[in-house]
C-alpha positions as CSV (number, residue, x, y, z in Angstrom):
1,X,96.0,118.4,70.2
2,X,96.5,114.7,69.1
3,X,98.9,112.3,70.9
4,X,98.5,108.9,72.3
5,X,99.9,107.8,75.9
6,X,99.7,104.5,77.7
7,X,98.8,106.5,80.6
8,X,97.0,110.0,81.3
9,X,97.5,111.2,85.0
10,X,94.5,114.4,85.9
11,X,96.1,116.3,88.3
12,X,99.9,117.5,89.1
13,X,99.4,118.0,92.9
14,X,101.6,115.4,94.6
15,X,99.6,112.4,94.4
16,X,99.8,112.7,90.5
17,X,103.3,113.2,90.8
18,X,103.7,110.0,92.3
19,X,101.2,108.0,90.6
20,X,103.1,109.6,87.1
21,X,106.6,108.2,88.8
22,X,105.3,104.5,89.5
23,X,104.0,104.8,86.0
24,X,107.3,105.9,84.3
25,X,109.5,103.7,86.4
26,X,107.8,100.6,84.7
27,X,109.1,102.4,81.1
28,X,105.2,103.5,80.5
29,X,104.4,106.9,78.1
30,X,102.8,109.1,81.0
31,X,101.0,112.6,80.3
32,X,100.0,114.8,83.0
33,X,97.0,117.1,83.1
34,X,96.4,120.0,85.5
35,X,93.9,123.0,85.1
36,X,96.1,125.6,86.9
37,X,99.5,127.2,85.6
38,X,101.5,126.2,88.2
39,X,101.2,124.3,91.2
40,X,98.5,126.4,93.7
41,X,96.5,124.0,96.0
42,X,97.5,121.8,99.0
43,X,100.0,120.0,97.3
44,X,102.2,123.4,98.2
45,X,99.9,125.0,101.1
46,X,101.5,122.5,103.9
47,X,104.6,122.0,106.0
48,X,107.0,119.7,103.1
49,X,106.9,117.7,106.1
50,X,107.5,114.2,105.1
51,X,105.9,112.6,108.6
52,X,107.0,108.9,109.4
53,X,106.7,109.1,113.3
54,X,102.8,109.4,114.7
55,X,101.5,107.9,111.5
56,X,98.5,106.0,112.1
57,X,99.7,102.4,112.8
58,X,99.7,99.7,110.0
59,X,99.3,100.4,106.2
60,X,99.5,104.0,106.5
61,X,102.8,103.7,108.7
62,X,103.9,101.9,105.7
63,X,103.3,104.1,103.3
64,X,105.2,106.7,105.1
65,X,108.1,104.8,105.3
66,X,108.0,104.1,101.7
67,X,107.4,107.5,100.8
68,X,110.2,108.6,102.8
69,X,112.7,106.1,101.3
70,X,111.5,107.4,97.5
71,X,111.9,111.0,98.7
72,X,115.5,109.9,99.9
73,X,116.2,108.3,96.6
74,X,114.9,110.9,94.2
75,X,115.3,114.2,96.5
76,X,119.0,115.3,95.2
77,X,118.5,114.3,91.5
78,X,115.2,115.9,91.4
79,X,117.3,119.0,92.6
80,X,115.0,119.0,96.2
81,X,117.0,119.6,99.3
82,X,116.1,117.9,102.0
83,X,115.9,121.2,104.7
84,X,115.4,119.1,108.1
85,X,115.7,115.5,109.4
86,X,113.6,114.1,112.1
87,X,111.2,115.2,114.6
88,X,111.4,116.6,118.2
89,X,108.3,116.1,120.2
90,X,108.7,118.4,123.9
91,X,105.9,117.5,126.3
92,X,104.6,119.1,129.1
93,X,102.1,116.8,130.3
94,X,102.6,113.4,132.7
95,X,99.8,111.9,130.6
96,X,101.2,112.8,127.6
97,X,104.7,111.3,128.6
98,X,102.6,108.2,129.2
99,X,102.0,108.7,125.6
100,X,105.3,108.7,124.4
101,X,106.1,106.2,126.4
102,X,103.4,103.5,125.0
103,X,104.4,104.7,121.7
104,X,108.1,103.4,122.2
105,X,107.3,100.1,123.3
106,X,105.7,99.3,120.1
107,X,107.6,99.0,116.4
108,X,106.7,102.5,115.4
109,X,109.3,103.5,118.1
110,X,111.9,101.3,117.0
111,X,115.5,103.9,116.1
112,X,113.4,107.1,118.2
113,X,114.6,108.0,121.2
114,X,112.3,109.2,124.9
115,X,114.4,111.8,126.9
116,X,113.6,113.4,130.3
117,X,113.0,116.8,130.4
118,X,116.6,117.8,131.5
119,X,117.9,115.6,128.5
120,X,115.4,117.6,126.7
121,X,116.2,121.1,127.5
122,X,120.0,120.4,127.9
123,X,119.8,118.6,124.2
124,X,117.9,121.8,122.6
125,X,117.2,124.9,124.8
126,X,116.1,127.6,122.4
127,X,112.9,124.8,121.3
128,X,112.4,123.1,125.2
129,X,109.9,124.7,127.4
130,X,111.4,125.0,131.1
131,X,107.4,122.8,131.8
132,X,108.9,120.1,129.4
133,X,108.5,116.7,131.1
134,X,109.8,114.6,128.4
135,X,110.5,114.7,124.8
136,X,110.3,112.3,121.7
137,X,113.3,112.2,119.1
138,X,112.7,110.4,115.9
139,X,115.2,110.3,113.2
140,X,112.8,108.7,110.5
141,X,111.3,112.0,109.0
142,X,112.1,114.7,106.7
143,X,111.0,118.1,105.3
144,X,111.2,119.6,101.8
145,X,109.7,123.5,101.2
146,X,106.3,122.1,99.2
147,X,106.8,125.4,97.0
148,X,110.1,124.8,95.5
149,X,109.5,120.7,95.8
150,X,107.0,120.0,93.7
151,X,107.5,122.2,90.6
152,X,110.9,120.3,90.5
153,X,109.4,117.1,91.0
154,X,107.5,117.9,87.7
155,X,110.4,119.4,86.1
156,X,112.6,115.8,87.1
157,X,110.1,113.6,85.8
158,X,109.7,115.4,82.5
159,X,113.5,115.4,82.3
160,X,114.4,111.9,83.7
161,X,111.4,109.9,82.3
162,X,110.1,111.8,79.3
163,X,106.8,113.0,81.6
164,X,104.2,115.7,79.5
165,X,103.4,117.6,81.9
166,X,100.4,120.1,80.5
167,X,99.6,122.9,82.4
168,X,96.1,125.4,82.0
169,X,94.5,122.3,80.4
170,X,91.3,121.4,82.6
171,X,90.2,117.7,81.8
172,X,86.3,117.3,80.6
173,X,86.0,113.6,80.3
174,X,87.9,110.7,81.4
175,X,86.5,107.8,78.7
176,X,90.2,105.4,77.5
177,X,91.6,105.6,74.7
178,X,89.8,109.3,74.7
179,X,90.7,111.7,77.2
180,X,88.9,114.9,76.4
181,X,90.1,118.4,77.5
182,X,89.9,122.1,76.7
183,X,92.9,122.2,74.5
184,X,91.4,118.9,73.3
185,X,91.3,115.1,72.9
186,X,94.6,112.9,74.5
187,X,94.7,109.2,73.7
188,X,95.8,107.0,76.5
189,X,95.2,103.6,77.4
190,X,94.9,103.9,81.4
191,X,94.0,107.2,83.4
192,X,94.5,108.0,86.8
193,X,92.1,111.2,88.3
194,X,93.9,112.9,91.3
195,X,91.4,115.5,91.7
196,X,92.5,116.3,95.0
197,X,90.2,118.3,96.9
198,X,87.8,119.4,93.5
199,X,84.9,116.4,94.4
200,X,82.6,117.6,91.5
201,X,84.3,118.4,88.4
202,X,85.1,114.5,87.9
203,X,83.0,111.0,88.5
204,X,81.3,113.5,91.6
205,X,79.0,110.1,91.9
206,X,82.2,108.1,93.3
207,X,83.6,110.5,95.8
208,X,80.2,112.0,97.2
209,X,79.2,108.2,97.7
210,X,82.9,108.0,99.8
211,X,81.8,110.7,102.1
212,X,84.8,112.3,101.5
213,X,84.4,116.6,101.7
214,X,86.8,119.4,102.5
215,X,89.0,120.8,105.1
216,X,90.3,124.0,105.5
217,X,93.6,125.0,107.7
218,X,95.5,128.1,108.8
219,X,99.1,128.5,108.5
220,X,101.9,131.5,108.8
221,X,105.4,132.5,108.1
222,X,106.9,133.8,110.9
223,X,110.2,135.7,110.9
224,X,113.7,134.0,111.5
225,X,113.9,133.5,115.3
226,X,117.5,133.6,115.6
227,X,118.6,130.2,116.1
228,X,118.0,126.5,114.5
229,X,115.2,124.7,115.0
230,X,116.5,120.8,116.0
231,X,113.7,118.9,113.8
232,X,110.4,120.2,112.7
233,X,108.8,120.5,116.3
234,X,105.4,119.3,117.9
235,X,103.9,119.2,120.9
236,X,101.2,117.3,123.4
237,X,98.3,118.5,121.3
238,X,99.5,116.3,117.9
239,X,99.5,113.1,120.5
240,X,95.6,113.5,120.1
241,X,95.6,114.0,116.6
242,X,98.0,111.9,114.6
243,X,96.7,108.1,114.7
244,X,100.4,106.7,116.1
245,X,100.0,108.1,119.3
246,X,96.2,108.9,119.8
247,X,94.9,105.1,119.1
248,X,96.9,103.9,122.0
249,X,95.3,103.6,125.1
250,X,97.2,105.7,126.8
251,X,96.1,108.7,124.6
252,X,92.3,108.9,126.3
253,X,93.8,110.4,129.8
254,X,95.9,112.9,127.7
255,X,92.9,113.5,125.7
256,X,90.3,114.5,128.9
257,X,93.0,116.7,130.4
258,X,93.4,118.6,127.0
259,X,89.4,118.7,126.6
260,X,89.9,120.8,130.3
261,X,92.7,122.8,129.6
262,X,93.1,123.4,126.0
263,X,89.2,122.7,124.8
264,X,89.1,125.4,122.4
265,X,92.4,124.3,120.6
266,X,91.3,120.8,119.9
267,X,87.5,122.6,118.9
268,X,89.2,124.7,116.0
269,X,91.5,121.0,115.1
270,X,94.8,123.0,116.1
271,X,97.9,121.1,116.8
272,X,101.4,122.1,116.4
273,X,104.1,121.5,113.6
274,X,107.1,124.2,113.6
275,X,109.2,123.9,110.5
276,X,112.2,125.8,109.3
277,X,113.4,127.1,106.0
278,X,116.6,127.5,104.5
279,X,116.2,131.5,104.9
280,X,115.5,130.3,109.2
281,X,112.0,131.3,108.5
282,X,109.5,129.2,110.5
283,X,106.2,127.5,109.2
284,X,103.7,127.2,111.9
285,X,100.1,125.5,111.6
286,X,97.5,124.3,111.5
287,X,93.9,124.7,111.9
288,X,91.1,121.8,110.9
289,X,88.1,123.3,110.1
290,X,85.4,120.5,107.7
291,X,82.8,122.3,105.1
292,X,81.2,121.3,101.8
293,X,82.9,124.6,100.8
294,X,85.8,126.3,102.8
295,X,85.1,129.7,102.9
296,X,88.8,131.5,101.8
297,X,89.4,133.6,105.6
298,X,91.7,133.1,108.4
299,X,90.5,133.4,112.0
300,X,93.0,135.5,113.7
301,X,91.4,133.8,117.0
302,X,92.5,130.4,115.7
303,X,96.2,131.8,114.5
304,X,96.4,133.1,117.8
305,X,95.8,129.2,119.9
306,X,98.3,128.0,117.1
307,X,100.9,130.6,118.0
308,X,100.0,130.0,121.5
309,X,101.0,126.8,121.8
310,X,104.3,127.4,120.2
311,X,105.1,129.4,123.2
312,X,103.9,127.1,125.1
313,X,105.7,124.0,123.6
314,X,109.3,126.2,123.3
315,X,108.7,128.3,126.0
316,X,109.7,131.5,123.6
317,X,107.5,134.1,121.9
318,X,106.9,133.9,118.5
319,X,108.6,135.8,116.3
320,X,106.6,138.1,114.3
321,X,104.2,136.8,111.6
322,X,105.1,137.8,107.7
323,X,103.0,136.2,106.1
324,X,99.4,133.9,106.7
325,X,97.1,131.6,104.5
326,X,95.0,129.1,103.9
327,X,94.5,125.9,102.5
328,X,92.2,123.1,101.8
329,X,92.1,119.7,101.2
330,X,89.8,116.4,100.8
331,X,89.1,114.6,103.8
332,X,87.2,111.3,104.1
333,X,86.9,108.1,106.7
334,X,89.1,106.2,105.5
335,X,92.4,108.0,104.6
336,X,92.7,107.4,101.1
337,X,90.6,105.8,97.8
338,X,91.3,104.1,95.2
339,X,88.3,103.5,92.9
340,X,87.9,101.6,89.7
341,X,84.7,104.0,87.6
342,X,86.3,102.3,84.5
343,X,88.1,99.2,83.6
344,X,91.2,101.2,82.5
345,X,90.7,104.3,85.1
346,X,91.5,104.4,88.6
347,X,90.1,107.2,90.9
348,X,93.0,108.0,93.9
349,X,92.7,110.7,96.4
350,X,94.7,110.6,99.5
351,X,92.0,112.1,102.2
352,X,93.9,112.2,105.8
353,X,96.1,115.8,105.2
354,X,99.4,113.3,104.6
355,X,100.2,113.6,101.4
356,X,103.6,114.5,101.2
357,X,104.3,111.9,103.3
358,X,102.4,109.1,101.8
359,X,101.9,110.0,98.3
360,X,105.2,107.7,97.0
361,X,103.9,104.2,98.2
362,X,100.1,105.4,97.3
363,X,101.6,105.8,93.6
364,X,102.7,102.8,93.7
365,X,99.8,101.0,94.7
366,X,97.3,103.2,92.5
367,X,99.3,102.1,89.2
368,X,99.8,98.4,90.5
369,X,95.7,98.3,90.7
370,X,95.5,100.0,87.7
371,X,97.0,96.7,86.3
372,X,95.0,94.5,88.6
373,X,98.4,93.4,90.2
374,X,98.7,92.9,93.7
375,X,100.6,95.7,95.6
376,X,103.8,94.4,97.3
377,X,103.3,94.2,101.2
């Protein structure tokens, strides 16, 4: 296998996606490698929820709202529909109330909208807990089904832009012009490695010197509950999670009272996101759980404090599970790296569990460092 790119993308999860995008969008050759058939790891093991609201404030915040904007510009050509818009956040805590209302005093609350519980349960019943205190609207976010989402996102760039895409081709060496692989050598000038969550087959020196290791979450299918979901739906337990919310001050008092009454949800990294399909199946999650290597079983004691806390957040019982997995992902301290092991090579994980909702803007800035430009702010 002989052919010559200007640049070789390793890995067709979303962040190669995007980084091939930023690449073909400047009218560069791009080639994508992955080792797997079709697309199997986090990339399609997560919500599709393109998150905006909660982001962690400041250059990640940023991100999302790029990302979302490049979703919104790509989604219908791509042949991805957009399933839900928006987020509704029911709470049934004061503190977390105080929360939400810190959070809309600050830009990141700009367009959302805080109601009172009554506005809350008279603006969606079948999804408000009769505890709800207050809720959170935001209309900034978005959801696509990750299974169906990205295999067209690989399918659009090979039609629009000309994108290789190989599949069942695991990459050996990353050394520009030479990009050797088991099906062969590809030339290309520049390479981007997305490795995602495999932190050894590829410049392991780099990432194990990041810190950066694995996570492992729990997620199910549950059956069509009879009725539409408003948004994708959290609760008072993602106020301690996601950076937006939980780096205000406000967040510690929400935090102590969820240490006393929910400490064994916050110990297994539970929160709640509820999303809907076009069938009206649900996707509820997740679980947090850090080790060099995941092992591949899910705790029904931990499904159980997830499902839980939808009944608590919606005050309904879940409909019945059809189907559960699992799924891992690189985590590391600072979100995200960018690293330069070669001249002409750029090493780009996203390591916070937000790539679908980053993964646009980090393309971006991956390729724009690949050419030693400075990244729009």
């Amino acid at each position: 296998m002989t052919a010559r790119y200007d640049i070789a993308v390793v890995g067709a999860g979303v962040v190669g996606l995007a980084c091939a995008l930023a690449a073909a969008r400047r009218g560069l050759s791009v080639v994508v490698l992955d080792r797997d058939a079709q697309a199997n790891g986090a990339s399609i093991r997560n919500f599709g929820f393109v998150t905006v609201t909660g982001q962690p404030r400041g250059q990640v915040w940023g991100r999302a709202r790029r990302s979302r904007a490049v979703w919104d510009e790509i989604a219908a050509e791509a042949g991805v529909d957009v399933l839900q818009r928006g987020l509704w956040l029911p709470v049934r805590r004061p503190e977390a109330a105080a929360v939400l209302e810190a959070f809309m005093q600050t830009e990141m609350g700009e367009g959302c909208r805080l109601l009172s519980g009554a506005e809350a349960r008279a603006r969606a019943p079948e999804t408000t807990s009769p505890e709800t205190v207050a809720a959170l609207w935001s209309p900034h976010d978005l959801r696509v089904d990750s299974r169906t989402a990205i295999p067209r996102l690989a399918d659009w760039l090979s039609a629009r832009f000309g994108v290789r895409v190989l599949r069942q081709t695991a990459v050996h060496a990353v050394e520009p012009p030479r990009i050797v692989t088991a099906q062969g050598v590809i030339e290309a000038e520049r390479a981007v490695v997305c490795p995602g969550d495999d932190l050894v087959s590829l410049f392991p020196d780099r990432l194990s010197g990041a810190g950066i290791g694995r996570c492992k979450l729990q997620m199910m299918r549950l059956a069509p509950p009879g009725f539409a979901l408003p948004a994708p739906v959290m609760s008072d337990l993602g106020l301690v999670r996601y950076g937006g919310y939980a780096d205000l001050p406000e967040a510690a008092a929400l935090r102590t009272r969820l240490e006393a009454e929910q400490g064994e949800a916050l110990a297994h990294g539970v929160h709640l996101i509820a999303v809907q399909d076009a069938d009206g199946a649900l996707v509820v999650g997740d679980s947090h759980h850090d080790a060099a290597t995941p092992d591949p079983f899910a705790s029904a004691a931990v499904d159980q404090l997830i499902l839980d806390e939808w009944r608590a957040a919606t005050g309904r019982a879940p409909p019945p599970v059809v189907q559960r997995w699992t799924g891992t992902y690189a985590r590391g301290p600072e979100g995200a790296l960018i690293e330069a092991p070669h001249s002409h090579v750029r090493l780009a994980l996203i390591t916070a569990g937000n790539g679908a909702s980053t993964a646009f803007a980090f393309g971006e800035e991956v390729i724009a460092d690949l050419f030693q430009e400075t990244p729009q702010p």
